[in-house]
Rosetta silent file (secondary structure, phi, psi, omega in degrees, C-alpha in Angstrom):
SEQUENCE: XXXXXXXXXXXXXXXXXXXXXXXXXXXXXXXXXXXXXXXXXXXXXXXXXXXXXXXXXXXXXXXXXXXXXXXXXXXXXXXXXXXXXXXXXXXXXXXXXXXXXXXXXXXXXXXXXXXXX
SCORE:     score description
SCORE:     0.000 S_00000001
   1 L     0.000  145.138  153.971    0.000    0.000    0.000 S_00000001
   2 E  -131.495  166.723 -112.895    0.845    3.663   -0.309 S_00000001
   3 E  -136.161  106.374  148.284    0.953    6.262    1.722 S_00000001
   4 L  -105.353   96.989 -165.891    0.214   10.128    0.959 S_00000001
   5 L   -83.005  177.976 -129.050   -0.358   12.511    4.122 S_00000001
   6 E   176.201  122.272 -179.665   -1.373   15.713    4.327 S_00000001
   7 L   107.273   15.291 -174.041   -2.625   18.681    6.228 S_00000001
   8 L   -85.228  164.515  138.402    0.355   19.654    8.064 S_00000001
   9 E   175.833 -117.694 -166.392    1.494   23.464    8.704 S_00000001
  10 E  -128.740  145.583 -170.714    1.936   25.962   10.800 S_00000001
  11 E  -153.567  161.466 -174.476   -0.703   26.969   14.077 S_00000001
  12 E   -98.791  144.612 -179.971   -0.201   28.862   16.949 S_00000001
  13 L   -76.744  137.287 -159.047   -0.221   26.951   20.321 S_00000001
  14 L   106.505  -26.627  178.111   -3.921   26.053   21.381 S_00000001
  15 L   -78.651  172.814 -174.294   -4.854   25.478   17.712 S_00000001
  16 L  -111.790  162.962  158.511   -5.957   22.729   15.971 S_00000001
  17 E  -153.138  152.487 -166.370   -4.877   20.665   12.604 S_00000001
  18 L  -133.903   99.804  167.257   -6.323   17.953   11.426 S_00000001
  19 L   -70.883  158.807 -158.391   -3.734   15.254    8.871 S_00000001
  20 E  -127.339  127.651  178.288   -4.828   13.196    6.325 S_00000001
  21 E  -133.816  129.280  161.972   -3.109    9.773    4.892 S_00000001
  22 E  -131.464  144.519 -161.828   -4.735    8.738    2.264 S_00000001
  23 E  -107.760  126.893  165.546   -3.676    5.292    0.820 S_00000001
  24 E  -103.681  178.925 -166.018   -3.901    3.323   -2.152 S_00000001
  25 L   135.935 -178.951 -177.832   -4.490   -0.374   -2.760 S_00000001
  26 L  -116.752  -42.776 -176.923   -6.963   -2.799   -2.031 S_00000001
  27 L   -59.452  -14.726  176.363   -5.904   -4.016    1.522 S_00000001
  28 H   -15.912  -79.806  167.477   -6.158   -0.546    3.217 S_00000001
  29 H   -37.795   -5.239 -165.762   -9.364   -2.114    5.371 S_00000001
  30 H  -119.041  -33.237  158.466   -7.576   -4.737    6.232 S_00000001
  31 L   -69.573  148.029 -178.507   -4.666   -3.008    8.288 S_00000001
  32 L   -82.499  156.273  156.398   -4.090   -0.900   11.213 S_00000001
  33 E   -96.934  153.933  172.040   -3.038    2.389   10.785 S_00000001
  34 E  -153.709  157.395  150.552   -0.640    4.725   12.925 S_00000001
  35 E  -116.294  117.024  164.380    0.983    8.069   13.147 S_00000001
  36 E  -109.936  162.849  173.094    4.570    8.558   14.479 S_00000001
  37 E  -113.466  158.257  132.028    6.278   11.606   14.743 S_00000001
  38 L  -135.179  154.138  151.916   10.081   13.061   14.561 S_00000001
  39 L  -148.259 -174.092 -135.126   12.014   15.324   15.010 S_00000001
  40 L   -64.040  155.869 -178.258   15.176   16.126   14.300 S_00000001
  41 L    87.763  -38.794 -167.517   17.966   14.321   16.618 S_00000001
  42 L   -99.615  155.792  161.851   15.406   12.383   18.227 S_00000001
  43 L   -54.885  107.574  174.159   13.988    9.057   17.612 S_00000001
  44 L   -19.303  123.159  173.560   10.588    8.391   15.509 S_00000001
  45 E  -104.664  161.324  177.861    7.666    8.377   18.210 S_00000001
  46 E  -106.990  126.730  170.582    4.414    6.256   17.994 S_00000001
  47 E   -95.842  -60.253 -177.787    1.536    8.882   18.343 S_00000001
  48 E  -147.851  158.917 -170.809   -1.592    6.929   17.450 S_00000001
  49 E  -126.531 -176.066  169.694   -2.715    3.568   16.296 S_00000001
  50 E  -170.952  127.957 -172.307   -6.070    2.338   15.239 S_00000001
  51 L   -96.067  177.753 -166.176   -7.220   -0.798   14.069 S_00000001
  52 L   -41.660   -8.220 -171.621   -8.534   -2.455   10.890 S_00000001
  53 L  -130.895    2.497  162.301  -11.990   -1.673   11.703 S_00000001
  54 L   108.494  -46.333  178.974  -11.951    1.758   13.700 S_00000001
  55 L     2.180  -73.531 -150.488  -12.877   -0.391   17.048 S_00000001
  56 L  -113.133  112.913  164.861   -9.819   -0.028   19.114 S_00000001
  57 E  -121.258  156.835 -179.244   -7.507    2.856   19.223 S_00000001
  58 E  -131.803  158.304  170.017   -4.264    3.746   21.206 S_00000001
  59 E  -132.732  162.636  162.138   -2.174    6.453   22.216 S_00000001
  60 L   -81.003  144.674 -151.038    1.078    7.946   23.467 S_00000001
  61 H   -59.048  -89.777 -132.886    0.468    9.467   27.181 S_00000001
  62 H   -73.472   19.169  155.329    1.373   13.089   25.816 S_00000001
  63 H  -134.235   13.347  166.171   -1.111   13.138   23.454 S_00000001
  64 E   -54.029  134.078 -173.044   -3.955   11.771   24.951 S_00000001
  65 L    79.390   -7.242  167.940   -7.085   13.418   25.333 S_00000001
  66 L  -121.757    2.722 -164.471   -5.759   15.893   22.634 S_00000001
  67 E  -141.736  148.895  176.252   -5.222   13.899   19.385 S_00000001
  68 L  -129.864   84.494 -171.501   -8.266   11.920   17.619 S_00000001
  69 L   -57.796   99.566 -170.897   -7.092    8.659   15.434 S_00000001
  70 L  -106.944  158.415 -176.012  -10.277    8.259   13.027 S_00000001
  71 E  -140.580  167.319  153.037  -10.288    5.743    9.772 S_00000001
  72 E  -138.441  112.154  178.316  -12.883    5.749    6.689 S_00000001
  73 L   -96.966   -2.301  151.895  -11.803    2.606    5.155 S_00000001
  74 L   -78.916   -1.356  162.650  -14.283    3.651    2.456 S_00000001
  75 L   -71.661  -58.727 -153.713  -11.855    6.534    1.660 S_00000001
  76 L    61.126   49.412  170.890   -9.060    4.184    2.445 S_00000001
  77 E  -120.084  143.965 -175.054   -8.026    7.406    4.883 S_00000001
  78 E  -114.823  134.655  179.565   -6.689    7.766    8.069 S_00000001
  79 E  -107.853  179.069  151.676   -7.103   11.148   10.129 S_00000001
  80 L  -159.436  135.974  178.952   -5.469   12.575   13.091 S_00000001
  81 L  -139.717  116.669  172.476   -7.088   15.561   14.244 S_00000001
  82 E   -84.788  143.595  153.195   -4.693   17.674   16.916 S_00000001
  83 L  -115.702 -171.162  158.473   -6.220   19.861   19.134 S_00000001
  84 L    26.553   44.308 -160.549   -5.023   22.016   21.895 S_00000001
  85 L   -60.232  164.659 -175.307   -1.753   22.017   19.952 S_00000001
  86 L  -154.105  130.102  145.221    1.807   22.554   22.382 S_00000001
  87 H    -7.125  -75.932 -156.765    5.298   23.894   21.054 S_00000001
  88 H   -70.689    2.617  155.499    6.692   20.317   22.033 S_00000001
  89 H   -56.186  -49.934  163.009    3.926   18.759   18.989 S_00000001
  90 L    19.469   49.072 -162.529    6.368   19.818   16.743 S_00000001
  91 L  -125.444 -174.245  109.470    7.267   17.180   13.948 S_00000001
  92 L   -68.133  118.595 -179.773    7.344   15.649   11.281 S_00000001
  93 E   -92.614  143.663  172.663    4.014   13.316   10.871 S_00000001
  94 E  -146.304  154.752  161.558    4.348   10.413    8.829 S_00000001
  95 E  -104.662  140.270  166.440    1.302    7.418    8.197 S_00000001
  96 E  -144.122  163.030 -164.770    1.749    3.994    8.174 S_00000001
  97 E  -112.453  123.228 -179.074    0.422    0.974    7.390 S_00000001
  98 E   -53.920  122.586  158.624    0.643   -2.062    9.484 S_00000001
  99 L   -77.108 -169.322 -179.608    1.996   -5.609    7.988 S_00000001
 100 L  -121.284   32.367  153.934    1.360   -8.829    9.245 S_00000001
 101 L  -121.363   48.082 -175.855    4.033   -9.442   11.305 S_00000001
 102 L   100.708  -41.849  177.884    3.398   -6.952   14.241 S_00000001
 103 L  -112.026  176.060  125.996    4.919   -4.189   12.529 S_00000001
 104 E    -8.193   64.988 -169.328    4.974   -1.493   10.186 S_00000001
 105 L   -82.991  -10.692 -153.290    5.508   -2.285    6.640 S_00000001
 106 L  -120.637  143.907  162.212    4.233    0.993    4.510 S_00000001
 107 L  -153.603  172.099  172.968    4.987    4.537    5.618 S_00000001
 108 L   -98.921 -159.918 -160.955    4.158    7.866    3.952 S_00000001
 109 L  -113.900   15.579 -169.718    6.430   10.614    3.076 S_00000001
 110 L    45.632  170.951 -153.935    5.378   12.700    6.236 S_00000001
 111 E  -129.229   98.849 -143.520    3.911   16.053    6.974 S_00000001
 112 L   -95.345  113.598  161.834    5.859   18.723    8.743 S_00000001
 113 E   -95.936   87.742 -166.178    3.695   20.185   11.753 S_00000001
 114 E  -106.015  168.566 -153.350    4.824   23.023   13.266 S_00000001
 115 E  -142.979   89.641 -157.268    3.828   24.871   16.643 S_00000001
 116 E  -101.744  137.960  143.922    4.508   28.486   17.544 S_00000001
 117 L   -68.275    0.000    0.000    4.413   29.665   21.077 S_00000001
């Protein structure tokens, strides 16, 4: 599958943005989706996951309660919609598509998200 995201830019802290991956392929529906982050220096983070059917989603503690993983597998799109944006949000975004051994086989070309105080 591949991966194009979307929606990134630039907000003021408190604002919202809401990325977009939208994927082609037939198998979309059949994989979880996630969004990690980086930035520079630092390791790739796992932000949010969500599985093949919307059901069950997860998060990293520091964006809980402020980030919303959503799927339309009739799209074959994945959302994340930031709220209550913080400085330390900061990234790169990138979408990916789950394989079937546990990990991450697919990724997108990321989305740079930036955060002014």
């Amino acid at each position: 599958v591949q991966l194009q995201a979307s929606g990134g830019g630039l907000v003021q802290a408190g604002g919202s943005l809401r990325l977009s991956c939208a994927a082609s392929g037939r198998t979309f529906s059949t994989r979880t989706m996630a969004w990690f982050r980086r930035v520079p220096e630092k390791e790739r983070e796992f932000v949010a996951a969500i599985n093949r059917n919307g059901v069950t989603t997860s998060y990293t503690d520091s964006v809980k309660g402020r980030f919303t993983i959503s799927r339309d597998n009739a799209k074959n799109t994945v959302y994340l919609q930031m709220n209550s944006l913080k400085p330390e949000d900061t990234a790169v975004y990138y979408c990916a598509a789950g394989n079937n051994v546990g990990g991450y086989g697919s990724w997108g070309q990321g989305t740079q998200v930036t955060v002014s105080s």
